[in-house]
C-alpha positions as CSV (number, residue, x, y, z in Angstrom):
1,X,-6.0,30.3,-18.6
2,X,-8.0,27.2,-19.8
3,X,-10.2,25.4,-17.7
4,X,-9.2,21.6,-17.4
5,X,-10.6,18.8,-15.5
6,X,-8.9,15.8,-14.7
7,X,-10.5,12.4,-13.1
8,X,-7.7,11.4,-10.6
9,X,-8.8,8.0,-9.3
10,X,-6.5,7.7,-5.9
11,X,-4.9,5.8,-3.4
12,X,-2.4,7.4,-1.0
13,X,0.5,9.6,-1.1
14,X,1.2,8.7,-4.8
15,X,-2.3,10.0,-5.5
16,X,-1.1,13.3,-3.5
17,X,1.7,14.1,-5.3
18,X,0.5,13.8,-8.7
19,X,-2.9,16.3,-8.1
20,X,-0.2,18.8,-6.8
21,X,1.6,18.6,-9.6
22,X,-1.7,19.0,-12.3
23,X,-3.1,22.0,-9.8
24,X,0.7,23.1,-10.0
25,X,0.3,24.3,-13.9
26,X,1.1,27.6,-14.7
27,X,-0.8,27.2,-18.7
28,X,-4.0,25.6,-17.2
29,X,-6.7,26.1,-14.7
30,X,-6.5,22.8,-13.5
31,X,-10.6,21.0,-11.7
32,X,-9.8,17.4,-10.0
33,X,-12.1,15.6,-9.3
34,X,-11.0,12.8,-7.2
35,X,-12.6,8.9,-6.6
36,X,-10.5,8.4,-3.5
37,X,-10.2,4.9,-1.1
38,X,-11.1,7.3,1.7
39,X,-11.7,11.0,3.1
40,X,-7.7,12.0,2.6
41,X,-7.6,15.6,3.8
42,X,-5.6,16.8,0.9
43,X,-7.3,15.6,-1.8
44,X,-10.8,16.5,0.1
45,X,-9.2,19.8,0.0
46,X,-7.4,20.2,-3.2
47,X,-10.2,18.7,-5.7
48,X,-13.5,20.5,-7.4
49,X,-15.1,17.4,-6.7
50,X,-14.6,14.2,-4.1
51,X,-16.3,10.6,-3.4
52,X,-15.2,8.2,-1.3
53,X,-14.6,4.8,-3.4
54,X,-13.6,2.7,0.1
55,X,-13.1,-0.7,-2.4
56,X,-12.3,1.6,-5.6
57,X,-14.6,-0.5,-7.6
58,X,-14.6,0.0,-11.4
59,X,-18.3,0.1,-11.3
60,X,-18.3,2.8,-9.0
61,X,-15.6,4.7,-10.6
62,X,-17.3,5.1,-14.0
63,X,-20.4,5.9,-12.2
64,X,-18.5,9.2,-10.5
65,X,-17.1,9.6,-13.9
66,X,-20.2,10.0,-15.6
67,X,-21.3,12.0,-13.1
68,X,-18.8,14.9,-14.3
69,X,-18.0,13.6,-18.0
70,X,-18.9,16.9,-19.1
71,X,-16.3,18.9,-17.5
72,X,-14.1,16.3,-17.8
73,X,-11.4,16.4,-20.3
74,X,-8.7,13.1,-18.9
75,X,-8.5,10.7,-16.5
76,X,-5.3,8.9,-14.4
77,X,-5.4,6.3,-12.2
78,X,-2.7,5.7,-9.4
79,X,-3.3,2.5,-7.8
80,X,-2.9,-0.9,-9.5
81,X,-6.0,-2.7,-8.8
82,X,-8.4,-0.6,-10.6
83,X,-6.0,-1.0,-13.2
84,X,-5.6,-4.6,-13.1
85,X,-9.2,-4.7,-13.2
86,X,-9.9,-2.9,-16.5
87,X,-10.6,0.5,-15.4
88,X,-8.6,2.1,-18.8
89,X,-11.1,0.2,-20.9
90,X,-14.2,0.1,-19.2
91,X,-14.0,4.3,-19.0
92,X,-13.2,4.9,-22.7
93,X,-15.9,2.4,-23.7
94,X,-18.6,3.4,-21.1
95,X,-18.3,7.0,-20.6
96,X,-16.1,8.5,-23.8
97,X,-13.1,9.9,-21.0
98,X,-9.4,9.3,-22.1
99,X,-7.3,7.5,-19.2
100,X,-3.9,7.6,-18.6
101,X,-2.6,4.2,-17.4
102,X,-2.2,1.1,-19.1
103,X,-5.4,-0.9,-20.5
104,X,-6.2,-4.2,-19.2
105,X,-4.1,-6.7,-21.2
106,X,-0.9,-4.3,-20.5
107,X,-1.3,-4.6,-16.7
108,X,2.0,-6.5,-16.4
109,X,1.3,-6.9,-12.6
110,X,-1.6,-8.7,-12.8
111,X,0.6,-12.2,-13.1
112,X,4.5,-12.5,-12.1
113,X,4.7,-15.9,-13.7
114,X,3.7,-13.1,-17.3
115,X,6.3,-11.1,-16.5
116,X,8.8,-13.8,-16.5
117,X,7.6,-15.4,-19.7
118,X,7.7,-12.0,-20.9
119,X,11.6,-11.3,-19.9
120,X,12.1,-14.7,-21.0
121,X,11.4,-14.2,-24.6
122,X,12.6,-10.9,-24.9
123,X,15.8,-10.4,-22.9
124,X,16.2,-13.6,-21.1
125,X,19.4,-12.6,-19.8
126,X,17.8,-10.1,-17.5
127,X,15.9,-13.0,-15.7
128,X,16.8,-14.8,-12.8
129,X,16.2,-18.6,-12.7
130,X,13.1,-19.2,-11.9
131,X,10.6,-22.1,-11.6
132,X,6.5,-22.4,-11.9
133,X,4.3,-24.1,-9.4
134,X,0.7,-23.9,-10.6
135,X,-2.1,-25.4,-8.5
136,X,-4.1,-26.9,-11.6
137,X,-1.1,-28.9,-11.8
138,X,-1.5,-30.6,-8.5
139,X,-5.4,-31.1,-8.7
140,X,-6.2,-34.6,-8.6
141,X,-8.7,-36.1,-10.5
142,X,-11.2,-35.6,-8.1
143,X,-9.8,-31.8,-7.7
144,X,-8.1,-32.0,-4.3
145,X,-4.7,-30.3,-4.7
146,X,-1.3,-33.1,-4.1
147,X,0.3,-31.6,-1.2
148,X,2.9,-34.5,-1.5
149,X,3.9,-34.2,-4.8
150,X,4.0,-30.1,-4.8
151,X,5.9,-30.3,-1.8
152,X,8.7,-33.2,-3.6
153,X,8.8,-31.0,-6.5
154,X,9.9,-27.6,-4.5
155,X,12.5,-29.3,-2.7
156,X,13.9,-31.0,-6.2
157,X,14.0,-27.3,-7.5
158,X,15.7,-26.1,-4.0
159,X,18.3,-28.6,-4.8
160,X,18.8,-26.6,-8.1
161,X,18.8,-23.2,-6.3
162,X,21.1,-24.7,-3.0
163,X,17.8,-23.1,-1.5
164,X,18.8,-19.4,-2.0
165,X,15.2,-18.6,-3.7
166,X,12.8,-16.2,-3.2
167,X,9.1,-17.5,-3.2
168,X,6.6,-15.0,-4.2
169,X,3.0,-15.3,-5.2
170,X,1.6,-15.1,-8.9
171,X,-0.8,-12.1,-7.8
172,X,0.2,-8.8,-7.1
173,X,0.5,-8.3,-3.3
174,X,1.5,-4.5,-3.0
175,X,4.8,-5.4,-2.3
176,X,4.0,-7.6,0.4
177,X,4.1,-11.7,0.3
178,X,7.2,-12.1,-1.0
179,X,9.9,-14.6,1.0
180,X,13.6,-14.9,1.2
181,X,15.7,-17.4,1.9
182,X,18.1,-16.2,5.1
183,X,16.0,-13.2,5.8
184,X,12.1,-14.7,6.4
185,X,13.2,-18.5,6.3
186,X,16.5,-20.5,7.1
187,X,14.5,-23.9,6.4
188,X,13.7,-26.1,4.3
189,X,9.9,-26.4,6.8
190,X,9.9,-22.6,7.0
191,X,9.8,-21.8,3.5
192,X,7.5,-24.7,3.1
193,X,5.3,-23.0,5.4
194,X,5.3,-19.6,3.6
195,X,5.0,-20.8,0.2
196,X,2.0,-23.2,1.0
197,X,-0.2,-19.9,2.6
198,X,0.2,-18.4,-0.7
199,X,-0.9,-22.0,-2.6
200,X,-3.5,-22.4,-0.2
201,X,-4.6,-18.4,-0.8
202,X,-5.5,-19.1,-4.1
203,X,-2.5,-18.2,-6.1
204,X,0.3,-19.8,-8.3
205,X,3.4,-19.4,-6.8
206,X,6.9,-18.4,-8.4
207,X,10.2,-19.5,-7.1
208,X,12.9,-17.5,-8.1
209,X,16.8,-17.7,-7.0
210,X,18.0,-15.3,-4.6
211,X,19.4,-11.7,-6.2
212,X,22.4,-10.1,-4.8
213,X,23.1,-6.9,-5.3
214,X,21.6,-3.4,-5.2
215,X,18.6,-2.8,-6.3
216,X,17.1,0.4,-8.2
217,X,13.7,1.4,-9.3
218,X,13.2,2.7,-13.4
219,X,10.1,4.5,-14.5
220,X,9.0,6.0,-17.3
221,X,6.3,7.9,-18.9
222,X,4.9,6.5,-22.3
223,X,2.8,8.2,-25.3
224,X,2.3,4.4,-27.1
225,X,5.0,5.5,-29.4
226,X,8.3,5.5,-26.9
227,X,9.1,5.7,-23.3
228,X,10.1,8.6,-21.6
229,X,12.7,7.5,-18.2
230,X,12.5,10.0,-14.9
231,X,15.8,10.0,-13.0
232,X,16.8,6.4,-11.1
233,X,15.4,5.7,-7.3
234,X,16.1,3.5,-4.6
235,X,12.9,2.3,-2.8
236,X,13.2,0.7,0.8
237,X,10.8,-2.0,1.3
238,X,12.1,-3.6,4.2
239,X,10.3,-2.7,7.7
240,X,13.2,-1.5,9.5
241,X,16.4,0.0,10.0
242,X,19.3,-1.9,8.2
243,X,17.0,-3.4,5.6
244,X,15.5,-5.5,8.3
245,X,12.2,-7.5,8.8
246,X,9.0,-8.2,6.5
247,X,8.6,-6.4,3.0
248,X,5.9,-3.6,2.9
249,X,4.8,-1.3,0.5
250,X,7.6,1.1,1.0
251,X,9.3,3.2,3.9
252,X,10.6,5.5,1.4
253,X,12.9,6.3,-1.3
254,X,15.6,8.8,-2.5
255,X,16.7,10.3,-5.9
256,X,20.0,11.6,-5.9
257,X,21.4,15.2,-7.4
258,X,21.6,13.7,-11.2
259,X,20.1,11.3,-13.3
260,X,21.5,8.0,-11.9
261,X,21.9,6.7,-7.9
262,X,25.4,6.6,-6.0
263,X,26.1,3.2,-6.4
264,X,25.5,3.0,-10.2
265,X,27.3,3.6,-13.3
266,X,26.1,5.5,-16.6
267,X,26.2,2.3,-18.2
268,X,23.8,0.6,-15.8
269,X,21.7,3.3,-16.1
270,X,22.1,2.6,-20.2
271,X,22.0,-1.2,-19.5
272,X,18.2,-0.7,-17.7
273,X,17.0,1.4,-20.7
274,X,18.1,-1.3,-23.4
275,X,16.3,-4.2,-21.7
276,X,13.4,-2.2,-21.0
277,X,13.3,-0.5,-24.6
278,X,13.4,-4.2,-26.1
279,X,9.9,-5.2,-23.9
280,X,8.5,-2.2,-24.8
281,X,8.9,-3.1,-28.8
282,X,7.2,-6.4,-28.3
283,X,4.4,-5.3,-26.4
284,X,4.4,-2.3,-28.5
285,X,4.4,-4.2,-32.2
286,X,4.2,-1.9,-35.0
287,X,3.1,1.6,-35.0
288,X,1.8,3.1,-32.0
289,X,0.0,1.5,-29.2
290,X,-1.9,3.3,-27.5
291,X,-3.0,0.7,-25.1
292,X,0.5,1.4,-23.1
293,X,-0.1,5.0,-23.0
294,X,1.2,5.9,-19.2
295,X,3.6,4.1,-17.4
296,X,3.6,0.9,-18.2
297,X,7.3,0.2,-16.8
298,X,7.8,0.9,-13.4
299,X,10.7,-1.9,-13.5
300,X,12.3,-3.1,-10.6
301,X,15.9,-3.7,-10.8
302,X,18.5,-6.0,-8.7
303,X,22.2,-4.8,-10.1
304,X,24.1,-8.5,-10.0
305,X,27.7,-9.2,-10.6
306,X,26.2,-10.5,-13.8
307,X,23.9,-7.5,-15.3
308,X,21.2,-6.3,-14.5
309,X,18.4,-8.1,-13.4
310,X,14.5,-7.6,-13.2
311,X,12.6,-7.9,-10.0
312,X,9.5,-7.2,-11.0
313,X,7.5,-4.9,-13.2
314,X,5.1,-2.8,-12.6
315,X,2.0,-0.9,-14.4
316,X,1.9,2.4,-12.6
317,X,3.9,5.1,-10.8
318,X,5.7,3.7,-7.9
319,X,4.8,4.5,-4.3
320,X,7.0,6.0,-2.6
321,X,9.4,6.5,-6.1
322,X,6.7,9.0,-7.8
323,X,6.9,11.3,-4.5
324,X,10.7,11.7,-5.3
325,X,9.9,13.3,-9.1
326,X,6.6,14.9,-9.6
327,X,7.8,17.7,-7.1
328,X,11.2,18.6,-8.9
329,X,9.2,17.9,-12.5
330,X,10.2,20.9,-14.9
331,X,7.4,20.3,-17.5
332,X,4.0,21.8,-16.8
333,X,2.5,17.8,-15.9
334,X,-0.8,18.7,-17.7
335,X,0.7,19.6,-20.9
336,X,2.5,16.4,-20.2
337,X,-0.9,14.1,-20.0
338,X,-2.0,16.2,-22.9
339,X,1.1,15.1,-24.8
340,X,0.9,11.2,-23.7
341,X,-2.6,11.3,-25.0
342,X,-1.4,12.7,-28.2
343,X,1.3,10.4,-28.8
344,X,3.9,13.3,-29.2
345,X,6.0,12.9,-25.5
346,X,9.4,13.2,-26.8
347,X,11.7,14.1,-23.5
348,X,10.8,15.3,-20.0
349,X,13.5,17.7,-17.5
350,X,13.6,17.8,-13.5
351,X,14.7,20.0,-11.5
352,X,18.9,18.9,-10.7
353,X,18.0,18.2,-6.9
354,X,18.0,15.4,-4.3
355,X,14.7,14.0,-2.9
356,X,14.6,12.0,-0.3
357,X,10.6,10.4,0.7
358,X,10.6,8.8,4.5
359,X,7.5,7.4,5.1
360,X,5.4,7.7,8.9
361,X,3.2,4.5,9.2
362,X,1.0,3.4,12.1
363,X,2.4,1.2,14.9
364,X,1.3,-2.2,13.4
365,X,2.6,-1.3,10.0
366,X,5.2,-3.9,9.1
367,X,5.0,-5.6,12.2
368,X,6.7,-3.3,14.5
369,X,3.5,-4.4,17.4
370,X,1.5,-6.7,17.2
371,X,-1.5,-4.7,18.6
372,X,-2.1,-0.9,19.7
373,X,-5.7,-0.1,21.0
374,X,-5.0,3.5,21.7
375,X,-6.0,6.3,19.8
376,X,-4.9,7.0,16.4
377,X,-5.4,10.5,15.6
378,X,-2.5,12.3,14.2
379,X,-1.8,15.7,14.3
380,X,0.2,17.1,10.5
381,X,0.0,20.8,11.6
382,X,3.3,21.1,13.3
383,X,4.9,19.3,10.1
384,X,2.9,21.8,7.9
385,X,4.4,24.8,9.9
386,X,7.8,24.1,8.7
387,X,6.8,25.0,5.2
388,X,7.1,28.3,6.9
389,X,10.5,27.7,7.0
390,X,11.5,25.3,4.1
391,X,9.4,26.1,1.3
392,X,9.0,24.0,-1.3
393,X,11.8,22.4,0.1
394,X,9.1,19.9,2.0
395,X,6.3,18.3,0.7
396,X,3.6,16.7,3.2
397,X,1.7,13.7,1.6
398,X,-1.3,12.0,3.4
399,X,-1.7,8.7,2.4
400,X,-4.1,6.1,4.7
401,X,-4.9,9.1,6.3
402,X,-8.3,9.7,6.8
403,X,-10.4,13.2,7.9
404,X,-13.1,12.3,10.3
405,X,-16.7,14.5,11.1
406,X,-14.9,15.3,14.2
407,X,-12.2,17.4,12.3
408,X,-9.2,15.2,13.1
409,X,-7.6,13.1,11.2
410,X,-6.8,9.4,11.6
411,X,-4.2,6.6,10.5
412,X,-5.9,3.6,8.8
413,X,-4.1,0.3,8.5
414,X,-1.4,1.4,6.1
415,X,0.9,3.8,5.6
416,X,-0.1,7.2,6.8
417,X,2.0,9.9,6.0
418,X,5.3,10.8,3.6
419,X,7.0,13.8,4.1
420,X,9.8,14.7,0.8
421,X,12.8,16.9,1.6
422,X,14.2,18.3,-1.5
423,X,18.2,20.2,-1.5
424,X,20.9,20.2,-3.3
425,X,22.6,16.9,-1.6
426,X,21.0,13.2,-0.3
427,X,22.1,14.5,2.9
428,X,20.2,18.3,3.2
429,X,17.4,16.6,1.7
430,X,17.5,13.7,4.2
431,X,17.4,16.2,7.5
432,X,14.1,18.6,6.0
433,X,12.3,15.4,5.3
434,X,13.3,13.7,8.8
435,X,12.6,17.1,10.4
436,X,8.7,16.9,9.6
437,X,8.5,13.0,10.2
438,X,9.8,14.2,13.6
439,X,7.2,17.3,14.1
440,X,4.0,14.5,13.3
441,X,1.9,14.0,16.6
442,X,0.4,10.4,16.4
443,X,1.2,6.8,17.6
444,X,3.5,6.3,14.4
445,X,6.9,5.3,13.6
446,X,9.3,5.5,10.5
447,X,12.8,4.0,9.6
448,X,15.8,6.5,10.2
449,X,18.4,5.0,7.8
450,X,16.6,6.7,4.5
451,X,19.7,7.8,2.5
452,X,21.7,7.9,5.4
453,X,25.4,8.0,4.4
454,X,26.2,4.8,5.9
455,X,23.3,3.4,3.8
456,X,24.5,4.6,0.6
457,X,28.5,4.2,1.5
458,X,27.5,0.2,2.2
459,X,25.7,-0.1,-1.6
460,X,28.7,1.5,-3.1
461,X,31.0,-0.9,-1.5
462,X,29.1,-3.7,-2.1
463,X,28.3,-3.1,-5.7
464,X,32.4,-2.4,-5.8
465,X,33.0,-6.0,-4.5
466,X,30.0,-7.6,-7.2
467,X,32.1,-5.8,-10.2
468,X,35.4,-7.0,-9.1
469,X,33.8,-10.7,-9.1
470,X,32.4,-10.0,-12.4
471,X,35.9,-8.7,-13.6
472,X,38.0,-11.5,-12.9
């Protein structure tokens, strides 16, 4: 077998799932060498080479890099902020390693207010209504922002929307800071209230009008010559059960049996690929750009009585999303980064099974309490037993987990663990991966309504009821 190494740079359970899949090749003997955000015990223990990176800075990054460049062959980088920050091109330039992940000017998440520009021009139909509020244009002349005038011209546009907006901030906020009207606000003074933290944090703020429908998550692979889609997901931001409470990061996601969800039809599925196909070919221009080699669309979509609709896009693998596909991923995932960097990624096959990704996070995760001063040490080994008895049915993924001198291991402020139950129906896959969330000692706590059949039967009926609307 040849020897390859591969610079993972990593941030939770995403991170996780992706070095299994490299150190999962059968053609390669596969070195990681990991810059992780903190000591997580299964990177510490799967990679040739580990260093703690607690801010991820790009500085310190290429420094590790160059470290190892000689048994280096690639790079990939999980998390968006590295990205965002130009870790693509400061790599190549610096220290002569390939990366897989967009460069800088391609890191659609660095601005929403882009994005929608972006959708704009290209597929405008796609976009939701949307208006800008920048702060240079409230600056007075002596550079105090016009709270008066900002706060006239909102309501004017919440007129326009009959105040069913969501307010989200220019910056990427991890899938946090967005608001919605009915479900963080119900006034006028409330959404004032949330949209002026953001202004006052230092960032433009979008207002958008409010999406109804079902929303799906699209990725795809790219080689700078054409995009490569994985099967459809369903993320679930929301905190808690019933889609309830503040947006986080993810509590987890499923993949059903084929390529596209329950509630969809093939031609949403073909509907997502045409709008996303036509931003690729004006980022792309002509030839091949290799500047998008990765996965440059991670495309958030809200299914509307009227289309398809973009929520957001995104410059990397999703967390929780990837978790569903790099464990049922056919193609050796090496040869795959070989053939990205190559330009010659033509098609890639999974495995024709549900996944289902819950996610275990720590007691003040999403606001669930407001304090906990006890001990956090968690316990995975009683979750890890039951690979005894599923297999590779289960995946366990540490994610702001961290392994301490004492030999334990302890939650951090985000989420901690995934597990990802993998079967032949959403509902066999739901029970493996709620079997280890259930054998996890620590003071956690996880949403139960993951692909739970009522779940799913309430988005097929309501996507029923947006198409006969559409219809008529």
């Amino acid at each position: 077998m040849e020897d390859v190494g591969v610079l993972l740079v990593a941030y939770g359970s995403r991170a996780c799932a992706i070095a299994e899949a490299l150190k999962r090749s059968e053609e390669y003997n596969v070195h990681l060498f990991i810059a992780d955000r903190q000591r997580n015990p299964f990177n510490m223990k799967i990679a040739e080479k580990h260093a703690v990176i607690p801010d991820l800075s790009v500085e310190k990054i290429c420094e590790f890099a160059e470290k190892h460049r000689n048994d280096i062959d690639f790079g990939i980088c999980c998390p968006e902020k590295p990205i965002i920050e130009g870790i693509r091109d400061e790599i190549e330039a610096r220290v002569g390693i390939k990366m897989i992940c967009p460069t800088k000017e391609y890191a659609l998440e660095a601005s929403k207010i882009r994005q929608r520009m972006l959708i704009e021009a290209v597929c405008k139909d796609a976009n939701p209504e949307f208006r800008v509020f920048r702060r240079e244009d409230y600056r007075s002349s002596g550079g105090r922002l016009d709270f008066d005038a900002l706060k006239r011209d909102l309501f004017a546009a919440l007129d326009d929307f009959n105040d069913e907006v969501a307010v989200k901030p220019d910056r990427p906020a991890a899938g946090k800071g967005v608001g919605v009207w009915g479900d963080h606000f119900s006034s006028r003074e409330e959404l004032w209230e949330h949209f002026i933290s953001i202004f006052k944090g230092g960032s433009d703020v979008v207002v958008e009008e409010k999406l109804l429908g079902e929303e799906s998550s699209f990725q795809a692979f790219c080689d700078g010559s054409r995009i490569v889609p994985l099967p459809e997901t369903r993320d679930y931001k929301r905190a808690f059960d019933g889609d309830l409470g503040e947006n986080t990061g993810g509590m987890g996601s499923y993949k059903d049996k084929g390529e596209i969800l329950p509630f969809m039809r093939k031609s949403d599925r073909e509907a997502e690929e045409r709008i996303v196909e036509r931003i690729f070919k004006k980022l792309k221009g002509d030839g091949r750009n290799e500047g998008l080699i990765g996965m440059p669309f991670y495309v958030a979509f809200m299914h509307t009585a009227d289309g398809a609709k973009i929520l957001e896009i995104n410059s990397r693998p999703g967390d929780p999303e990837i978790q569903n596909i790099m464990p049922i991923l056919r193609d050796d995932f090496v040869e795959v980064c070989f053939r990205m960097l190559e330009g010659t990624l033509k098609r890639l096959e999974c495995d024709e099974k549900a996944t289902v990704v819950t996610y275990a996070v720590p007691l003040t995760y999403g606001g669930y309490r407001k304090k906990f001063s006890g001990s956090k040490r968690v316990d995975l080994s009683e979750a890890y037993k039951l690979r005894e008895k599923y297999g590779d049915a289960l995946r366990i993924y540490p994610g702001s987990l961290e392994l301490r001198e004492d030999g334990n291991t302890y939650a951090l402020s985000s989420r901690t663990v995934c597990a990802v139950g993998i079967a032949d129906s959403l509902e066999d896959a739901r029970k493996i991966s709620l079997d280890a969330i259930r054998s996890i000692d620590g003071p956690l706590w996880n949403r139960w309504d993951i692909a739970s059949p009522h779940h799913i039967q309430k988005s097929i009926q309501r996507m029923k009821e947006l198409r006969s609307k559409s219809d008529k």
